[in-house]
Backbone as JSON, one array per atom type, in Angstrom:
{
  "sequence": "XXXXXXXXXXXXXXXXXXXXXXXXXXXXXXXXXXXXXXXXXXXXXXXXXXXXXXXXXXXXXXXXXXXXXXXXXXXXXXXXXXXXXXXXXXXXXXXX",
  "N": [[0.8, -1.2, 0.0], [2.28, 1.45, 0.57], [2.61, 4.75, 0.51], [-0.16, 5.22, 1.4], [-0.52, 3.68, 3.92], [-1.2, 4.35, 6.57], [-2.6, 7.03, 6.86], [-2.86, 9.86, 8.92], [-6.21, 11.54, 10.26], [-7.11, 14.74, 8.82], [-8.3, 16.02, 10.75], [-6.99, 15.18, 12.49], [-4.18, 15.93, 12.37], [-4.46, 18.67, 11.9], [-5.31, 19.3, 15.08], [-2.61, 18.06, 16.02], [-0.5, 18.94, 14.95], [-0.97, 21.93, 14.73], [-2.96, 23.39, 16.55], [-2.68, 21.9, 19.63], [-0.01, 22.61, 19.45], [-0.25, 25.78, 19.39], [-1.64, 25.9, 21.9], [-4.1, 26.16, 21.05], [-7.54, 26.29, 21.21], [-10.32, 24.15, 19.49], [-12.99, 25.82, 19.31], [-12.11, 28.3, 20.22], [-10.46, 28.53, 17.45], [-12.52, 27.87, 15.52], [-14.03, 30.56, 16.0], [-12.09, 32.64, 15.02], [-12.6, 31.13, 12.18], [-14.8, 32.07, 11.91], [-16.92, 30.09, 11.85], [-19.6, 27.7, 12.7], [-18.49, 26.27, 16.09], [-19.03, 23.23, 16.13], [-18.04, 22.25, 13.84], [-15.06, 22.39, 13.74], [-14.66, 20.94, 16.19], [-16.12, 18.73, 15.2], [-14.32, 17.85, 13.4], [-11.56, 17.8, 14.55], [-12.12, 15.51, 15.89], [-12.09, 14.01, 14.36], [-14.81, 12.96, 13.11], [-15.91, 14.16, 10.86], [-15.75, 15.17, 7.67], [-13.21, 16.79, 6.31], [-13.65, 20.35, 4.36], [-14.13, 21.71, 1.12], [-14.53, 24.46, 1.56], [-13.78, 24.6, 4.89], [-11.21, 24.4, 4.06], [-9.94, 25.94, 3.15], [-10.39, 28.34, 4.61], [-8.6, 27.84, 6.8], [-6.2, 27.47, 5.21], [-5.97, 30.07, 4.52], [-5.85, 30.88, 7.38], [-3.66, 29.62, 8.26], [-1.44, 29.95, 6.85], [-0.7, 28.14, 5.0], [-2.03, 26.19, 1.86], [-5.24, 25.96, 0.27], [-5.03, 22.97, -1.32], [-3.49, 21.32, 0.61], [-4.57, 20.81, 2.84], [-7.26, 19.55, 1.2], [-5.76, 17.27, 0.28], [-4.58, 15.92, 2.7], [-7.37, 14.61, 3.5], [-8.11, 13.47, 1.0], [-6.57, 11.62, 1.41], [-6.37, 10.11, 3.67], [-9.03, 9.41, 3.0], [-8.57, 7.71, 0.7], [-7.04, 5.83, 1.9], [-8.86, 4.63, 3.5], [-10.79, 3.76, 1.78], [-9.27, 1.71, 0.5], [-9.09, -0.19, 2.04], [-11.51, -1.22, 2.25], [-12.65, -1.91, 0.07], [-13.78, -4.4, -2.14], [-11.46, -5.31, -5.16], [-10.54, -7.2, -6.54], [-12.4, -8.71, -8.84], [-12.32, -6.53, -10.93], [-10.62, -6.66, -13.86], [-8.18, -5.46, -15.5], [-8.34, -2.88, -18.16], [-7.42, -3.23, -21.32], [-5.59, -1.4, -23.89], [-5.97, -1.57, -27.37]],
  "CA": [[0.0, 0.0, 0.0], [2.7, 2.24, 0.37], [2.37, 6.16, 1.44], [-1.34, 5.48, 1.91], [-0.96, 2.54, 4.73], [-1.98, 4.73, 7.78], [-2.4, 8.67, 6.94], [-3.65, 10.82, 9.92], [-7.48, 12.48, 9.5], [-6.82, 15.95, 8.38], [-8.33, 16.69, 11.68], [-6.13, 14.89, 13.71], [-2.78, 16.94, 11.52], [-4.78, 20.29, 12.8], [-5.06, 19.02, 16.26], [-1.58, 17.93, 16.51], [0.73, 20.19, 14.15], [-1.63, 23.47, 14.67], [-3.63, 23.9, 17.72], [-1.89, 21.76, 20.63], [1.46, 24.1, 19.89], [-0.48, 27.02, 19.99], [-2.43, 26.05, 22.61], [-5.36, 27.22, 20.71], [-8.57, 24.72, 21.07], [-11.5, 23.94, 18.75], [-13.64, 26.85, 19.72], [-10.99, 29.36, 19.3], [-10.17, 28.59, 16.12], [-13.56, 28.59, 15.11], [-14.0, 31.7, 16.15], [-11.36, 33.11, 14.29], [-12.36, 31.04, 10.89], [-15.72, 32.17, 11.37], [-17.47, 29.25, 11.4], [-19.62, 27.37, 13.94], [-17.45, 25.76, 16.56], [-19.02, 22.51, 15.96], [-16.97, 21.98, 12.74], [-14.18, 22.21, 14.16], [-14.76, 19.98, 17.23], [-15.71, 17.38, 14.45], [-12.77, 17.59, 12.32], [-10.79, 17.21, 15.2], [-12.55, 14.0, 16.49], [-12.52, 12.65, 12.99], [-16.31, 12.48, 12.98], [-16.37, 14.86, 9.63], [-14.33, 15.49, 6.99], [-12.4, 18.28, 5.55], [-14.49, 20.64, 3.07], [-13.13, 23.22, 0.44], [-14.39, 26.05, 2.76], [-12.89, 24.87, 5.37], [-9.76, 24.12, 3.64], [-9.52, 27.84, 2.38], [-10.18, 28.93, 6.14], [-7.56, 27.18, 7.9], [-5.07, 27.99, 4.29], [-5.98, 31.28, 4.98], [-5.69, 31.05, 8.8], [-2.07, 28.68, 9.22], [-0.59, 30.64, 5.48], [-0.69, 26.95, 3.93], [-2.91, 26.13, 0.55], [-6.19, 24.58, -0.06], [-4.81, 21.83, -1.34], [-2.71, 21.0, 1.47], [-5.68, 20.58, 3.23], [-7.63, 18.48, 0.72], [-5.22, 16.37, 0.11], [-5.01, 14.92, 3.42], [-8.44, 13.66, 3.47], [-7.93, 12.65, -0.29], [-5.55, 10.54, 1.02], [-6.88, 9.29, 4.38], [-10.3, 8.73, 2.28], [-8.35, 6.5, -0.18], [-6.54, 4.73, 2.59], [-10.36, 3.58, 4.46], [-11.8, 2.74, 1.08], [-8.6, 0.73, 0.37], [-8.7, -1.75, 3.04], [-12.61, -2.23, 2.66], [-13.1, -2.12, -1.16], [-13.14, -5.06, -3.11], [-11.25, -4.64, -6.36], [-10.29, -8.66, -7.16], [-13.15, -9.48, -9.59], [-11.99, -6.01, -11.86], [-9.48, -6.6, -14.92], [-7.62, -4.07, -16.14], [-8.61, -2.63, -19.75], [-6.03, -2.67, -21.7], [-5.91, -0.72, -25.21], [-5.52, -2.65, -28.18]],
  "C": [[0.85, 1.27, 0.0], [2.5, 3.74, 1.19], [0.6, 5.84, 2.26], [-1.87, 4.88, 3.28], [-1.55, 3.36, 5.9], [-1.96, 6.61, 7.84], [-3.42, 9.22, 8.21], [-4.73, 11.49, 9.1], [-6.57, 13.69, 9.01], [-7.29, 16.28, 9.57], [-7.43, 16.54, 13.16], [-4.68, 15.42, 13.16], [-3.53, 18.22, 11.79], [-5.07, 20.04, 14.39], [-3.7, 18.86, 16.77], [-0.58, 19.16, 15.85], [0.25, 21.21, 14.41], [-2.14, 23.62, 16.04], [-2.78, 23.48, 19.12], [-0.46, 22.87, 20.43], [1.56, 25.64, 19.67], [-0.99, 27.35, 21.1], [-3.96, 26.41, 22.32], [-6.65, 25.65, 21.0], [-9.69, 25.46, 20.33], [-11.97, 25.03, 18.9], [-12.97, 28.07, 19.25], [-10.56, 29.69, 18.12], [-11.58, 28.63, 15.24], [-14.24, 29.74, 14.97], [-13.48, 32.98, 14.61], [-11.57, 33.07, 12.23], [-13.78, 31.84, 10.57], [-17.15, 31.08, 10.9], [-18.02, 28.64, 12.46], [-18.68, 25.73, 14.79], [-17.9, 24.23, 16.41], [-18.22, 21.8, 15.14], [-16.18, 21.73, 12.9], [-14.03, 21.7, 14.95], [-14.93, 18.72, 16.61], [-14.78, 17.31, 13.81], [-12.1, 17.1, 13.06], [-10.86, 15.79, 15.44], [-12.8, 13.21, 15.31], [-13.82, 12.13, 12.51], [-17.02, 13.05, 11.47], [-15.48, 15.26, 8.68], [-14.03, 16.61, 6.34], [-13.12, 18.66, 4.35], [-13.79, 21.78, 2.08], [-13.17, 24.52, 1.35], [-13.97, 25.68, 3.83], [-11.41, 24.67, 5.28], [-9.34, 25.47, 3.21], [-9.9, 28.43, 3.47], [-8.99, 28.74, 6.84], [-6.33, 27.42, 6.86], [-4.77, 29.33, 4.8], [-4.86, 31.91, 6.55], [-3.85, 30.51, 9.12], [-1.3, 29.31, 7.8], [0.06, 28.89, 4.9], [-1.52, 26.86, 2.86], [-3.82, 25.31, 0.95], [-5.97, 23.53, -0.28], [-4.54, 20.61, -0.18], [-3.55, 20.09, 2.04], [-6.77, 19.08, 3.09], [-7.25, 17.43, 0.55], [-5.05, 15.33, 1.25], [-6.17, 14.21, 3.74], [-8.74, 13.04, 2.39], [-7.01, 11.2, 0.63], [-5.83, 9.35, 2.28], [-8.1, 8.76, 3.86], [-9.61, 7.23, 1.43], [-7.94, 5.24, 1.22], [-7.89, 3.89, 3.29], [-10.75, 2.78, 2.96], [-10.84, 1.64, 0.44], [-8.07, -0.39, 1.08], [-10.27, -2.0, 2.95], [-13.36, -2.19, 0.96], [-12.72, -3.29, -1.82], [-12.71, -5.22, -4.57], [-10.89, -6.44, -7.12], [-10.83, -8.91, -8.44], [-12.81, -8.34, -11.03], [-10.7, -6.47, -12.57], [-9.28, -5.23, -15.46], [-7.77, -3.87, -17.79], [-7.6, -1.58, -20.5], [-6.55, -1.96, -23.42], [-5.37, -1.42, -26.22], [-4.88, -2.08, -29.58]]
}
């Protein structure tokens, strides 16, 4: 599996890299993005996942990119649906 075997939510990489070493919590930062603090209490707890607006809040807010953002739940998304998707019975189509 490679890079994808165990990527952190996107909310648990703003819990750990961003808020614990500012001290800042959930609430606070909601505040700040503008958004209600629920959002941000689920992101953290992994209960919701990362959306373009708030990926262009928190770009905004930490001077990183949207992408940045997206990409970690691109990538923790692939990693869940790649341990419970079955892909066996597809062949690959090849071009002739």
């Amino acid at each position: 599996m490679g890079l994808l075997e165990e990527p952190m939510h996107p909310g648990e990489v703003l819990s750990v890299l961003y808020l614990e070493p500012l001290d800042m919590s959930a609430i606070a930062l909601s505040r700040r993005l503008g958004v209600p603090r629920t959002r941000i209490e689920r992101l953290v707890k992994g209960t919701t996942s990362m959306t373009p607006d708030t990926a262009l809040r928190l770009a905004k807010a930490f001077d990183t990119t949207p992408a940045y953002w997206m990409n970690l739940q691109t990538n923790f998304d692939m990693s869940v649906a790649s341990r419970s998707i079955d892909l066996s019975g597809i062949e690959p189509v090849l071009a002739t």
